[in-house]
PyMOL commands that place a pseudoatom at each C-alpha (Angstrom):
pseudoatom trace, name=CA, resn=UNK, resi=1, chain=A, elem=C, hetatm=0, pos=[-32.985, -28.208, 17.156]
pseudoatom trace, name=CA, resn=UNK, resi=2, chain=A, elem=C, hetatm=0, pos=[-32.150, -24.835, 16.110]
pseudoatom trace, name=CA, resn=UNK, resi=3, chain=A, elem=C, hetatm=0, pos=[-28.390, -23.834, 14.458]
pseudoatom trace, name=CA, resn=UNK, resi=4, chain=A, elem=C, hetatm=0, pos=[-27.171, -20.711, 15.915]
pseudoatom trace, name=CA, resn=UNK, resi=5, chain=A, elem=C, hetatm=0, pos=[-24.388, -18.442, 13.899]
pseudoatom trace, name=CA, resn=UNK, resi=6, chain=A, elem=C, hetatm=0, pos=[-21.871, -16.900, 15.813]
pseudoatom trace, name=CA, resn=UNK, resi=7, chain=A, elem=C, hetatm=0, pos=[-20.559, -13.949, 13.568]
pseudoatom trace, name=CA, resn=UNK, resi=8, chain=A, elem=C, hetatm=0, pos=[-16.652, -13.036, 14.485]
pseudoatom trace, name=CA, resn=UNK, resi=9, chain=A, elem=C, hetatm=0, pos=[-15.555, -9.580, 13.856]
pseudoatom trace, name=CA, resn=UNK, resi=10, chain=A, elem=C, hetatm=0, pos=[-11.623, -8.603, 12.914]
pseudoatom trace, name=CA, resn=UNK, resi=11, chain=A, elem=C, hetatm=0, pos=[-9.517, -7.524, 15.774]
pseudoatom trace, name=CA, resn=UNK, resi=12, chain=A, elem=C, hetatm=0, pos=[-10.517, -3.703, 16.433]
pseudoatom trace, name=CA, resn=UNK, resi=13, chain=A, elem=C, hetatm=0, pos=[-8.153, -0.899, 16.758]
pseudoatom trace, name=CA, resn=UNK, resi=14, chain=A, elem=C, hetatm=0, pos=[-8.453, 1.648, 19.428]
pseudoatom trace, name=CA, resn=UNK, resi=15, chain=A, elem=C, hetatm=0, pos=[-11.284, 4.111, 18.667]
pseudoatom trace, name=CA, resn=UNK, resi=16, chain=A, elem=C, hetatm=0, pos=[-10.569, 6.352, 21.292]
pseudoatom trace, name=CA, resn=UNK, resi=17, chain=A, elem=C, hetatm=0, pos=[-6.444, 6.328, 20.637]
pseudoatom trace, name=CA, resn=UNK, resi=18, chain=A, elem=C, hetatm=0, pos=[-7.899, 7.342, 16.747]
pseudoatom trace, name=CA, resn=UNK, resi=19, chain=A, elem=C, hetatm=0, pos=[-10.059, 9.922, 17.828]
pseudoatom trace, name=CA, resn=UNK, resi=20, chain=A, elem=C, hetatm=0, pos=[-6.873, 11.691, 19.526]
pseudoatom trace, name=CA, resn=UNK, resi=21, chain=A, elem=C, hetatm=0, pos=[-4.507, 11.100, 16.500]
pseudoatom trace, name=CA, resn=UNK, resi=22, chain=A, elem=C, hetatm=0, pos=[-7.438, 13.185, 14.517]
pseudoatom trace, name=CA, resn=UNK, resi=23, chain=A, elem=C, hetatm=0, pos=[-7.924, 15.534, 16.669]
pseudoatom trace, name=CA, resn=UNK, resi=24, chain=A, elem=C, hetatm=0, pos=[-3.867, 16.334, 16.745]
pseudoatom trace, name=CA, resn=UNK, resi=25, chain=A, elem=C, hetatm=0, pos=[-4.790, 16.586, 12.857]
pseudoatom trace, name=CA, resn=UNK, resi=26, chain=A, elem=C, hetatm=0, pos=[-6.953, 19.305, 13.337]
pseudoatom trace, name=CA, resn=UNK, resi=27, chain=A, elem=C, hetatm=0, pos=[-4.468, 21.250, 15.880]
pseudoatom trace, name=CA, resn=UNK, resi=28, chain=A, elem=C, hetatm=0, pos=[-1.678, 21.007, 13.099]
pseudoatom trace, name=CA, resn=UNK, resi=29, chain=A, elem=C, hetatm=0, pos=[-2.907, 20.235, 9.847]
pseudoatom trace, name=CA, resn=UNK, resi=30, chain=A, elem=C, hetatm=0, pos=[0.597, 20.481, 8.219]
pseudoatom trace, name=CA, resn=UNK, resi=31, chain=A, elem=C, hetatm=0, pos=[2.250, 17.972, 10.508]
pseudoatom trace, name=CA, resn=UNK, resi=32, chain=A, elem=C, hetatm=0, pos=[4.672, 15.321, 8.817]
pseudoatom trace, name=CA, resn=UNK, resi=33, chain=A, elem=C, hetatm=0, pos=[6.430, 12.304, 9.476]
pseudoatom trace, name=CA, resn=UNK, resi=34, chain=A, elem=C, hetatm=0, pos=[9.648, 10.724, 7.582]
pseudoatom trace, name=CA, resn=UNK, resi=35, chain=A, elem=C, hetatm=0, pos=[9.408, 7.322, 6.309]
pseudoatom trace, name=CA, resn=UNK, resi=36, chain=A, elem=C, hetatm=0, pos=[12.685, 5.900, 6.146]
pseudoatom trace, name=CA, resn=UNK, resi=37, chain=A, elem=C, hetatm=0, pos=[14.022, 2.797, 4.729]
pseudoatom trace, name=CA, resn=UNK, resi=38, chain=A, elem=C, hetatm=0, pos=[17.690, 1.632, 3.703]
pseudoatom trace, name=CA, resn=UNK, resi=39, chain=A, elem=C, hetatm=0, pos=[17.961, -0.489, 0.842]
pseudoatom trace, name=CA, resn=UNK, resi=40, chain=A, elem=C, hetatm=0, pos=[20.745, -2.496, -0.104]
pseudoatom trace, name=CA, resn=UNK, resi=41, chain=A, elem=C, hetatm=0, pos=[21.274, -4.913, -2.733]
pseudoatom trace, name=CA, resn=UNK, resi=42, chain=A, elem=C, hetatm=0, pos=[22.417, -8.714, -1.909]
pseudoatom trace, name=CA, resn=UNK, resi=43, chain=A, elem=C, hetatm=0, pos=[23.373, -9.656, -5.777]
pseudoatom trace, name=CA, resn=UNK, resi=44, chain=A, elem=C, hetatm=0, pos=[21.281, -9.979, -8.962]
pseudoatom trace, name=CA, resn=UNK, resi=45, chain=A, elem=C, hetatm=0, pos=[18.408, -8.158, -8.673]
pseudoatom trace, name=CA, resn=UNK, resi=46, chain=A, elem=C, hetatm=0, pos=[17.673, -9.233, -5.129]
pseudoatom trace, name=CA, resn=UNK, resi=47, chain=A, elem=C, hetatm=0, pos=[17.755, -6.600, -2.365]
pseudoatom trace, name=CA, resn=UNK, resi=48, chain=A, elem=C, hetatm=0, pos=[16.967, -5.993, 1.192]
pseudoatom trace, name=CA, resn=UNK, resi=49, chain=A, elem=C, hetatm=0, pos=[14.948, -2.921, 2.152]
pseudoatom trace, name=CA, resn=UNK, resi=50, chain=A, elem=C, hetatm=0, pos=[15.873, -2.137, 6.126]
pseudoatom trace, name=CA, resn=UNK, resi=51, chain=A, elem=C, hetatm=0, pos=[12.836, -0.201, 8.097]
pseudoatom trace, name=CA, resn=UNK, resi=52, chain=A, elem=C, hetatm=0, pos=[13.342, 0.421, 11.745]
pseudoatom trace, name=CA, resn=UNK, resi=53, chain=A, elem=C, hetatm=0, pos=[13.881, -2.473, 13.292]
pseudoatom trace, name=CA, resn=UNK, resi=54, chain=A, elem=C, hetatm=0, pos=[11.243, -4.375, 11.338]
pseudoatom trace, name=CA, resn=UNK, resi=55, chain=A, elem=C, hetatm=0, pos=[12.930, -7.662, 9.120]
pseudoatom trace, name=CA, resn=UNK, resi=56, chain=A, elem=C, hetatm=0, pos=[14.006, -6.597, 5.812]
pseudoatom trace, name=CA, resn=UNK, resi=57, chain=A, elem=C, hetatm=0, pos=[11.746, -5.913, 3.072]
pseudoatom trace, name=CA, resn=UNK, resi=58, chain=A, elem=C, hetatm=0, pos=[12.799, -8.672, 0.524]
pseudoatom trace, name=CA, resn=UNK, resi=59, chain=A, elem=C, hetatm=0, pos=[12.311, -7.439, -2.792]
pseudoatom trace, name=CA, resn=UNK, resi=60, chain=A, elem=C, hetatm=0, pos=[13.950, -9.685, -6.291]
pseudoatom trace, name=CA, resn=UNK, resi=61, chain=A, elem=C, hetatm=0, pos=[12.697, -10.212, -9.862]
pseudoatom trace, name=CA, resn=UNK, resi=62, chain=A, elem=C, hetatm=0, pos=[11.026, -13.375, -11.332]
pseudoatom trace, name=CA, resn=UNK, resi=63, chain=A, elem=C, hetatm=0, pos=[13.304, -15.702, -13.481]
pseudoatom trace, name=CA, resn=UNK, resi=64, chain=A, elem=C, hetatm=0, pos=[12.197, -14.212, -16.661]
pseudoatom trace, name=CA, resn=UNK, resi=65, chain=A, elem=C, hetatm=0, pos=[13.594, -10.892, -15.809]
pseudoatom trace, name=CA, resn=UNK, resi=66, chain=A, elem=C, hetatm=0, pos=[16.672, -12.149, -14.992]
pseudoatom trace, name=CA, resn=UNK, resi=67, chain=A, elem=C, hetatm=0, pos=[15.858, -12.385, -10.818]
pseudoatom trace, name=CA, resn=UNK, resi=68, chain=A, elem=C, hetatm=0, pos=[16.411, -15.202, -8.613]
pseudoatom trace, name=CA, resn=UNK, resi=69, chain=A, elem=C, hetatm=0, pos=[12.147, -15.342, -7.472]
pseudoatom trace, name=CA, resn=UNK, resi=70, chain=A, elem=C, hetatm=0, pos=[13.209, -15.799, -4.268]
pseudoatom trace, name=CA, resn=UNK, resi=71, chain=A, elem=C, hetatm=0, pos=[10.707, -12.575, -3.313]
pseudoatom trace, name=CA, resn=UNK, resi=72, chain=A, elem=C, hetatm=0, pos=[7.704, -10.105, -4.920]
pseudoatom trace, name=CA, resn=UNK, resi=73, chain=A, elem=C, hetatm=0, pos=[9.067, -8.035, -7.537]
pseudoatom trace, name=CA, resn=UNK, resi=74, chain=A, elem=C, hetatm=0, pos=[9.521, -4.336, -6.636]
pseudoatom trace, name=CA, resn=UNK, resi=75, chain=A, elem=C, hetatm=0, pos=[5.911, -3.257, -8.848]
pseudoatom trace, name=CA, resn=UNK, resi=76, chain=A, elem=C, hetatm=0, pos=[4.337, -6.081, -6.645]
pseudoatom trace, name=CA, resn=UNK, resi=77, chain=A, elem=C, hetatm=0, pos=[5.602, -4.452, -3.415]
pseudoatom trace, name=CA, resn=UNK, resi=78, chain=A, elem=C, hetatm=0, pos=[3.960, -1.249, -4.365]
pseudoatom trace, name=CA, resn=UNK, resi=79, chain=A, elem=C, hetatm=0, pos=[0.701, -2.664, -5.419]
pseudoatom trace, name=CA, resn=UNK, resi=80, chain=A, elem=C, hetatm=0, pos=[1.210, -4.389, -1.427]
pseudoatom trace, name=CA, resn=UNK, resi=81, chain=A, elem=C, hetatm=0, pos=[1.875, -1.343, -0.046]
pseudoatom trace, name=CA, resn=UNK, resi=82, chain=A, elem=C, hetatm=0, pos=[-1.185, 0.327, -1.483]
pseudoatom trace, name=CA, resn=UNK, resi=83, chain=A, elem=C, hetatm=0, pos=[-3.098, -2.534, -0.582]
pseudoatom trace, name=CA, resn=UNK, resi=84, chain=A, elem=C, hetatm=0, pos=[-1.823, -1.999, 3.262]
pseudoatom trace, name=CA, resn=UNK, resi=85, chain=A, elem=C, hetatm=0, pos=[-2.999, 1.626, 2.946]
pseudoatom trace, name=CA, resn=UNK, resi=86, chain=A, elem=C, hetatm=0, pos=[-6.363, 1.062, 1.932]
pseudoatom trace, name=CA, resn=UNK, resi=87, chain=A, elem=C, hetatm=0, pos=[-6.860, -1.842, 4.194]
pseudoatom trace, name=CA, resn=UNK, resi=88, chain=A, elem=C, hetatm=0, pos=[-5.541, 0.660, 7.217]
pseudoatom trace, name=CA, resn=UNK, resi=89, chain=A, elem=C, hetatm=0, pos=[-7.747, 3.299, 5.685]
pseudoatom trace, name=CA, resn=UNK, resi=90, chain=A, elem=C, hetatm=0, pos=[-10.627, 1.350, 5.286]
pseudoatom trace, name=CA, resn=UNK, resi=91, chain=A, elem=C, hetatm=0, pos=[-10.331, 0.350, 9.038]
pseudoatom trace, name=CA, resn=UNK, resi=92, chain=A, elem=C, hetatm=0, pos=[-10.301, 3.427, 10.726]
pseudoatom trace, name=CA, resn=UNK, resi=93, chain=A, elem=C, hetatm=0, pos=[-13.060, 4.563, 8.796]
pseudoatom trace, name=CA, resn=UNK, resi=94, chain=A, elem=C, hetatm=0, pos=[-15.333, 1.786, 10.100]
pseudoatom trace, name=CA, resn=UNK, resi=95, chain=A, elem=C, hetatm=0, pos=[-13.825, 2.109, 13.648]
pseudoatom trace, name=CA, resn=UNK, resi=96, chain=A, elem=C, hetatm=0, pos=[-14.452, 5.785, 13.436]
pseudoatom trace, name=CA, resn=UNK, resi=97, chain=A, elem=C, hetatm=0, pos=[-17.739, 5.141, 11.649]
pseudoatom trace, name=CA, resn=UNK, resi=98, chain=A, elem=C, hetatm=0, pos=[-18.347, 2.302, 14.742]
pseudoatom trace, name=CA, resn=UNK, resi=99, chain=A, elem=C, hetatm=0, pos=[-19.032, -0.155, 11.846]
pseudoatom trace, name=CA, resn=UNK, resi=100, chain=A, elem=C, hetatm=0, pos=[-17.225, -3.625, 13.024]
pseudoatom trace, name=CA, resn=UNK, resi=101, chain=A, elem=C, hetatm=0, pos=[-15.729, -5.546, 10.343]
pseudoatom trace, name=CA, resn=UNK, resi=102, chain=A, elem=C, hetatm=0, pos=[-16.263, -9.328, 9.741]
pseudoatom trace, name=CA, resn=UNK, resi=103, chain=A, elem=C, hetatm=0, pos=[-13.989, -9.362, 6.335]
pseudoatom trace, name=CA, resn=UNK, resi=104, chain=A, elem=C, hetatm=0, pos=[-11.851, -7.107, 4.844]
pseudoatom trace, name=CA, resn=UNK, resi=105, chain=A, elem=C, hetatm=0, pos=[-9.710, -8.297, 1.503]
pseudoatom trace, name=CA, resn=UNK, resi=106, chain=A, elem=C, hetatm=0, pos=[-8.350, -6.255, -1.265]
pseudoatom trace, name=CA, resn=UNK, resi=107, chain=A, elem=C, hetatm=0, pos=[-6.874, -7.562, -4.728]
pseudoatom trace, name=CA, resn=UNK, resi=108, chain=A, elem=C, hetatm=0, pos=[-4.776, -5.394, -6.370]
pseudoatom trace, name=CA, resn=UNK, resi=109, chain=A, elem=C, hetatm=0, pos=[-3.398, -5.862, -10.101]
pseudoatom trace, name=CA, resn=UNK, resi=110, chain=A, elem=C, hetatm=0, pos=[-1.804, -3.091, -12.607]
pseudoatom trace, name=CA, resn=UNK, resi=111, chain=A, elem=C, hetatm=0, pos=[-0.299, -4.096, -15.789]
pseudoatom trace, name=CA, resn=UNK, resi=112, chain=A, elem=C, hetatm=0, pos=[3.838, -2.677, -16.043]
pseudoatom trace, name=CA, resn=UNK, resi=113, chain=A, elem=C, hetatm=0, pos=[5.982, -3.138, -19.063]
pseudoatom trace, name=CA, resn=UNK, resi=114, chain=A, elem=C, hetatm=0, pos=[9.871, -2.944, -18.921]
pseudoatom trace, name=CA, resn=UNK, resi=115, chain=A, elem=C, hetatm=0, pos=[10.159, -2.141, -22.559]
pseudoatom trace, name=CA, resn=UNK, resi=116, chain=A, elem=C, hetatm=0, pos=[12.772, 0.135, -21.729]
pseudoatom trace, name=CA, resn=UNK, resi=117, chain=A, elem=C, hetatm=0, pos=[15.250, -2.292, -19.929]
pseudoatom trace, name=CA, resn=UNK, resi=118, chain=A, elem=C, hetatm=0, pos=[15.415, -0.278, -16.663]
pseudoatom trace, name=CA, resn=UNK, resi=119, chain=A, elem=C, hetatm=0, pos=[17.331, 2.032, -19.460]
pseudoatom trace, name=CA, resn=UNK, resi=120, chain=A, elem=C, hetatm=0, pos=[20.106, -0.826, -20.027]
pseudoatom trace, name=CA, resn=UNK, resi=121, chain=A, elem=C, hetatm=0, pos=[19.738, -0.707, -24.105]
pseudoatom trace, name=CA, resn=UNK, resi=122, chain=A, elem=C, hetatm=0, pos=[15.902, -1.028, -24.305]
pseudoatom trace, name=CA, resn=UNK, resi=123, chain=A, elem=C, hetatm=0, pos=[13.030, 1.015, -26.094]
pseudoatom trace, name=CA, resn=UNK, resi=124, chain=A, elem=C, hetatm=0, pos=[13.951, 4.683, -25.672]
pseudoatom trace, name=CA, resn=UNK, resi=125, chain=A, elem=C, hetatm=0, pos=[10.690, 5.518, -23.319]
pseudoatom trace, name=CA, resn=UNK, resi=126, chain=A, elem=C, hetatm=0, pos=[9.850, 9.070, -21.403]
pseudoatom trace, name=CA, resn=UNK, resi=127, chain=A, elem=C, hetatm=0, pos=[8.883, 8.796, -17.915]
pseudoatom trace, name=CA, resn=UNK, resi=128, chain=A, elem=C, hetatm=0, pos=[5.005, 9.051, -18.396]
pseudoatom trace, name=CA, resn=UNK, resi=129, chain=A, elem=C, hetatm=0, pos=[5.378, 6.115, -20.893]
pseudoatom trace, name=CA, resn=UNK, resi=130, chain=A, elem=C, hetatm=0, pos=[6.757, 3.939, -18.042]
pseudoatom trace, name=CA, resn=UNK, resi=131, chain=A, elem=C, hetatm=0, pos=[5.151, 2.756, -14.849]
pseudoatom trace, name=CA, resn=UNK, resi=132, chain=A, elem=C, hetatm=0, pos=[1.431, 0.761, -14.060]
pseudoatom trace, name=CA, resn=UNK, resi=133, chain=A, elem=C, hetatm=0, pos=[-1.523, 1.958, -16.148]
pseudoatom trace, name=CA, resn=UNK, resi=134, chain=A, elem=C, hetatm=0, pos=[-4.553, 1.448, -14.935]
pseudoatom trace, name=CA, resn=UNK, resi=135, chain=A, elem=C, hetatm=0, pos=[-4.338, -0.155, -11.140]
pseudoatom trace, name=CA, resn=UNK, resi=136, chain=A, elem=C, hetatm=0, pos=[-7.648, -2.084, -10.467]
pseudoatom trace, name=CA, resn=UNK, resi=137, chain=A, elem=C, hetatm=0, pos=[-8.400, -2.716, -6.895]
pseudoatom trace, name=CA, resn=UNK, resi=138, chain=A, elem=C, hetatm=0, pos=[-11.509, -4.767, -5.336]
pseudoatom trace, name=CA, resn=UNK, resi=139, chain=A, elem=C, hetatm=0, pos=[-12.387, -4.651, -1.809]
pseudoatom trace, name=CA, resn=UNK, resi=140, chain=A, elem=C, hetatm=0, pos=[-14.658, -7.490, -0.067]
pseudoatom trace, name=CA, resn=UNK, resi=141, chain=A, elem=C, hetatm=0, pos=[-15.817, -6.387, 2.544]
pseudoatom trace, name=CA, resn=UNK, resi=142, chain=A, elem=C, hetatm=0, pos=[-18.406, -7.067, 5.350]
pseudoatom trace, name=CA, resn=UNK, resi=143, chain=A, elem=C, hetatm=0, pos=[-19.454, -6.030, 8.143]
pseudoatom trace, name=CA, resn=UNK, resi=144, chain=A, elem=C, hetatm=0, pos=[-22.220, -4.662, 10.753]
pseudoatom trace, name=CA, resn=UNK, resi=145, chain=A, elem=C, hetatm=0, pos=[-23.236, -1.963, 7.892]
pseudoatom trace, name=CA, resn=UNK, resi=146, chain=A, elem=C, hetatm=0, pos=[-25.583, -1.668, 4.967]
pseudoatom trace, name=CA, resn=UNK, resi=147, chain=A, elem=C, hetatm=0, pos=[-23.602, -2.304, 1.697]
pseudoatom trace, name=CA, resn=UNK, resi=148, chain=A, elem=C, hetatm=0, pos=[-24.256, 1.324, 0.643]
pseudoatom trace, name=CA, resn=UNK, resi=149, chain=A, elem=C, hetatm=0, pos=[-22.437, 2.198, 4.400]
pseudoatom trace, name=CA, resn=UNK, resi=150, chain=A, elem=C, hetatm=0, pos=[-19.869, -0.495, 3.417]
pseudoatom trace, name=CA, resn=UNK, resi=151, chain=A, elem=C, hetatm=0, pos=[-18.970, 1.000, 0.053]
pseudoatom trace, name=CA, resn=UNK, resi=152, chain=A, elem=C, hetatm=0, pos=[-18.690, 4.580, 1.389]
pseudoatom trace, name=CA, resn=UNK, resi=153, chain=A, elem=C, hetatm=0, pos=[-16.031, 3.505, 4.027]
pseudoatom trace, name=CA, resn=UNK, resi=154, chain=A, elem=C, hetatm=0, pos=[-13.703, 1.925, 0.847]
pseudoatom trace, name=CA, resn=UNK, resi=155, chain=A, elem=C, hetatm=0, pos=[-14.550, 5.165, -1.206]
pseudoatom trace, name=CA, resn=UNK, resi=156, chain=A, elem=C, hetatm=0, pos=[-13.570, 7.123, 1.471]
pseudoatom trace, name=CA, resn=UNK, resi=157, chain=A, elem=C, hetatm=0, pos=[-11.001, 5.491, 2.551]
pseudoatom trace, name=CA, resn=UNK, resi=158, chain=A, elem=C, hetatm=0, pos=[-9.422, 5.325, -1.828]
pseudoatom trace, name=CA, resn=UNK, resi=159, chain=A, elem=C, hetatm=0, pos=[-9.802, 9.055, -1.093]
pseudoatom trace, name=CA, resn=UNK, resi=160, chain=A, elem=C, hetatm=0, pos=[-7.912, 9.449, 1.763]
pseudoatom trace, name=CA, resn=UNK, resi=161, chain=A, elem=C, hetatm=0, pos=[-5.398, 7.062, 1.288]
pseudoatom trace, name=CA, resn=UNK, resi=162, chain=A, elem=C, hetatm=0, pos=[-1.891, 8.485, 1.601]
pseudoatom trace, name=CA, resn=UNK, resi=163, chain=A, elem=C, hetatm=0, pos=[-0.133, 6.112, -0.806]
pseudoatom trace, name=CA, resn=UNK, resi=164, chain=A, elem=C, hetatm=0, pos=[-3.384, 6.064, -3.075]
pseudoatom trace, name=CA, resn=UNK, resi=165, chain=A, elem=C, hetatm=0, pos=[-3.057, 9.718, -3.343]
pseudoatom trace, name=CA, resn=UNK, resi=166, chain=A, elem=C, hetatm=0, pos=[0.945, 9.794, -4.288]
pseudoatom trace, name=CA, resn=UNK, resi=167, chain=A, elem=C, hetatm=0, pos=[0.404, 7.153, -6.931]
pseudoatom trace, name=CA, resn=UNK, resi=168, chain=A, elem=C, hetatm=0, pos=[-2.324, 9.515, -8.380]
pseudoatom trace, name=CA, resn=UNK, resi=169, chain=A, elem=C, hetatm=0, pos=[-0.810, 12.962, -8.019]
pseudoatom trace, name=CA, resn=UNK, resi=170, chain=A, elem=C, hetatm=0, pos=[2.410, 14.069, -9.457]
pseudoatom trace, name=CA, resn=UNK, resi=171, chain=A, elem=C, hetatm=0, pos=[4.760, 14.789, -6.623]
pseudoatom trace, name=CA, resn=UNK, resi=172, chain=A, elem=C, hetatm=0, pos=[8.897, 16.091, -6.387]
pseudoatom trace, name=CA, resn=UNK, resi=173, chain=A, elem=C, hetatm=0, pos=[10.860, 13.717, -6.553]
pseudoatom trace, name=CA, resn=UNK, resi=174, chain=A, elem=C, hetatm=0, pos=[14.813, 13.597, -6.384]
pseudoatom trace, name=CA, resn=UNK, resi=175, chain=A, elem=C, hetatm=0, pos=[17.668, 11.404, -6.026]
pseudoatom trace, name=CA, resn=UNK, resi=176, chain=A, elem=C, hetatm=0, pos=[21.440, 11.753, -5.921]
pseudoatom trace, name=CA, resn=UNK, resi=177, chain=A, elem=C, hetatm=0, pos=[24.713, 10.199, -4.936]
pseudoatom trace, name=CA, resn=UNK, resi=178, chain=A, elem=C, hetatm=0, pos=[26.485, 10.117, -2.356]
pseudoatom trace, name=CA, resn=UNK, resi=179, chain=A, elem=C, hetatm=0, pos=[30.251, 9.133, -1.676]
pseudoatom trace, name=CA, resn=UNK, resi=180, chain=A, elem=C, hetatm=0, pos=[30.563, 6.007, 0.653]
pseudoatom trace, name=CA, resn=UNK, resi=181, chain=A, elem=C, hetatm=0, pos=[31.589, 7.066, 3.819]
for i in range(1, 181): cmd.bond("trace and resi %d" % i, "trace and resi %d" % (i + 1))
show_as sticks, trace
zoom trace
């Protein structure tokens, strides 16, 4: 009696629907979309981050910085969203690539300090002295690929990534306020 392995691949994405969205890419290379989101703050450090007509992003701080821990702390939502970038990233390289995917999971860490107090009475800190340091990110992956193919998709895909890529490079940034209407 033989065992046979059946080998299960992650749901695809549509290759050809990909191949159009790059190609539009390549007609307009400047093109930009808006990401919008609407936060609003339910108490303590607890707050609700409104996108389309998605659930709110719930966003609070653990107990020890004076939070409820009712949700991921703001630094943890970033390292998620980067982690959503890469895994999208990593993705359509393989479906562009036509490498299918069995496993795809990426752990994220960066160390943060608050030494500063969110500038409520801490250590006087500049900007550049504030923020992660060092974010470490491992990708397991597998697939229908060689493990040299498999590690060019996630290098690739680190070098593409649009929220990898703001995190690394210095961009404007502004904010203001605005009377309630």
């Amino acid at each position: 009696m033989s065992a046979e392995t059946t080998k299960t691949y992650l749901r695809p994405i549509d290759r050809d629907g990909l191949a159009k969205f790059a190609e539009s890419g390549h007609a307009n290379p400047e093109r930009r979309g808006t990401n919008k989101v609407h936060t609003v703050m339910q108490g303590q450090f607890r707050s609700w981050s409104f996108v389309g007509i998605h659930n709110p992003v719930v966003v609070d701080e653990p107990l020890h910085l004076f939070g409820e821990n009712t949700a991921p702390a703001p630094g943890e939502v970033v390292l998620s969203a980067l982690g959503g970038c890469l895994g999208v990233g990593i993705t359509a390289i393989a479906t562009h690539r036509q490498v299918k995917l069995s496993r795809l999971e990426i752990f994220l860490e960066a160390d943060i300090g608050n030494t500063a107090a969110w500038g409520a009475g801490g250590v006087a800190r500049q900007p550049l002295d504030m923020g992660f340091k060092d974010i470490r990110v491992k990708v397991e992956i597998e697939g229908d690929a060689t493990r040299a193919e498999l590690d060019d998709i996630v290098k690739s895909a680190n070098y593409h990534s649009p929220v990898a890529n703001t995190m690394r490079n210095p961009i404007p940034f502004s904010i203001a306020t605005v009377n309630p209407v």
